[in-house]
C-alpha positions in Angstrom: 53.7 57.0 23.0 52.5 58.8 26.0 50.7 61.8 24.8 50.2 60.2 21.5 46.3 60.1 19.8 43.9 57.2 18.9 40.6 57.0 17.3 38.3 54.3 18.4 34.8 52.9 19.4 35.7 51.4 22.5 38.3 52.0 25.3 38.3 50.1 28.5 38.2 53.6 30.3 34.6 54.6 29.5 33.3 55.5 32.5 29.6 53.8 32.9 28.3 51.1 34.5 28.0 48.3 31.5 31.5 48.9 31.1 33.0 48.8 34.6 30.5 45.4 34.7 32.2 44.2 31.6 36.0 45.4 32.3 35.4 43.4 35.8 34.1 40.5 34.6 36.9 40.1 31.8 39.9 40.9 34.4 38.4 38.0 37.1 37.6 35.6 33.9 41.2 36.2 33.1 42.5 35.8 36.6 40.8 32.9 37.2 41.8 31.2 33.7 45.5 32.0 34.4 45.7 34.4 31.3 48.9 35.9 30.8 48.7 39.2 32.3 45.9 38.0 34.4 43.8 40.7 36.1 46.0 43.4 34.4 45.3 42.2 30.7 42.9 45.0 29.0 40.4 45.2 27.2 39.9 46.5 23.7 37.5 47.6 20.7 37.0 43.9 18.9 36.8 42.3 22.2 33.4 44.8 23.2 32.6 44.2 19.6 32.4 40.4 19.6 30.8 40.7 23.1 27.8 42.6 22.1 27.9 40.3 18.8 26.6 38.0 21.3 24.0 39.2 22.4 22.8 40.9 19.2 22.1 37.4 18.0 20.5 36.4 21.1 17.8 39.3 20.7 17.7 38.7 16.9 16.8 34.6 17.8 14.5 35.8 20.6 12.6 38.2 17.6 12.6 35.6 15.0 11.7 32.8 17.5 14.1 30.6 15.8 17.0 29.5 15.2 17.5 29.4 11.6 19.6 31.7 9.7 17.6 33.6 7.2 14.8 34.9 9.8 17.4 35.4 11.5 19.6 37.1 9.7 16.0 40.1 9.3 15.8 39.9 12.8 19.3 41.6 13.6 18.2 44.6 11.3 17.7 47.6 13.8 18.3 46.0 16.8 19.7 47.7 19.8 22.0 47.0 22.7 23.5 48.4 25.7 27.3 47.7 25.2 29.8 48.6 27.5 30.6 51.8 24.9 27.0 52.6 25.1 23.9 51.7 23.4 24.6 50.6 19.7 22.4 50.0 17.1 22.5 47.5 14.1 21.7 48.9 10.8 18.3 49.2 9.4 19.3 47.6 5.8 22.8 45.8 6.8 24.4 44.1 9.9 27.0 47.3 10.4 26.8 48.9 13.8 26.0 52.3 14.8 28.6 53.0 17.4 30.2 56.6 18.9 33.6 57.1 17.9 35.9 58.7 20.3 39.6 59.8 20.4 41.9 59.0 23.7 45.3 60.4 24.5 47.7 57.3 25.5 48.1 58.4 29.1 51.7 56.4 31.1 50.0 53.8 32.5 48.6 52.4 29.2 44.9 53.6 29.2 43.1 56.1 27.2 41.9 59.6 28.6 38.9 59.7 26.2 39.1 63.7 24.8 36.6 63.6 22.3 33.4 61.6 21.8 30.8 61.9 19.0 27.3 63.2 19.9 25.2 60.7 19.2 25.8 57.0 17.2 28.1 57.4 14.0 26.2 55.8 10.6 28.2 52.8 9.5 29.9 53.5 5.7 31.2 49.9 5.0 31.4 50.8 1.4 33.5 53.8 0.0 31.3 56.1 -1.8 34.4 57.2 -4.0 34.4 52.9 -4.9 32.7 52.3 -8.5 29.2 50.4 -7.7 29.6 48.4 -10.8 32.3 46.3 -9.0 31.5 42.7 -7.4 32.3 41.9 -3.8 34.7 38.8 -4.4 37.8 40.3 -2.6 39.7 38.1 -5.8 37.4 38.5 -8.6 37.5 42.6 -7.8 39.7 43.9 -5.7 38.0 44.2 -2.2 35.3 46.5 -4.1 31.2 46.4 -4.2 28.1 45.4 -5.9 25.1 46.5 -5.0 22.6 44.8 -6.9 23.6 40.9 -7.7 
């Protein structure tokens, strides 16, 4: 696969400082835990994704001063964080994520030279604007498609 392309928002060779504190922190956590792979496991897109997931609530909690759900739920809208990938942003209307999207070339040792990296944060699109909006969201009752007015 050496040579081979990939389209991401994360790989664990961004060059910054969030990430090198993050990539460091994973490879001792999985050292010390006796992961398999140990210091040499990687790590990957949904694993920066459920990390800043974190602390996106914990800002959101720290807004709404509280712990209930709905307030919040408000209280992610817009918020911002400096993830290992870079500073993502939570959408205004919708918990999707603003994140850069960047294509790596598989290099031998099994990392990513990054080659291309969008400008700025990509919009989220969670729903397919080619999807008819008078579908429901009930993955059984309609296919996986969206509604969106209830």
């Amino acid at each position: 696969l050496v040579g081979h392309l990939a389209a991401w928002n994360y790989f664990q060779s961004i060059e910054n400082a969030n990430n090198k504190k993050f990539v460091n922190a994973f490879k001792e956590y999985a050292q010390k835990k006796g992961l398999p792979g140990g210091a040499k496991r990687v790590t990957d897109d949904p694993m920066e994704a459920g990390y800043f997931g974190v602390y996106i609530w914990k800002q959101a909690v720290e807004k709404a001063k509280t712990f209930d759900v709905d307030p919040v739920r408000k209280a992610v809208y817009g918020q911002t964080f400096a993830a290992p990938s870079g500073t993502i942003k939570m959408h205004e209307h919708n918990h999707h994520t603003y994140r850069p999207v960047l294509i790596g070339e598989i290099l031998k040792d099994g990392q990513f030279k990054i080659i291309s990296r969008t400008k700025g944060l990509v919009e989220p699109e969670p729903w397919s604007k080619y999807t008819s909006p008078d579908k429901g969201c009930d993955w059984v009752k309609h296919q996986g498609t969206y509604q969106k007015k209830a």
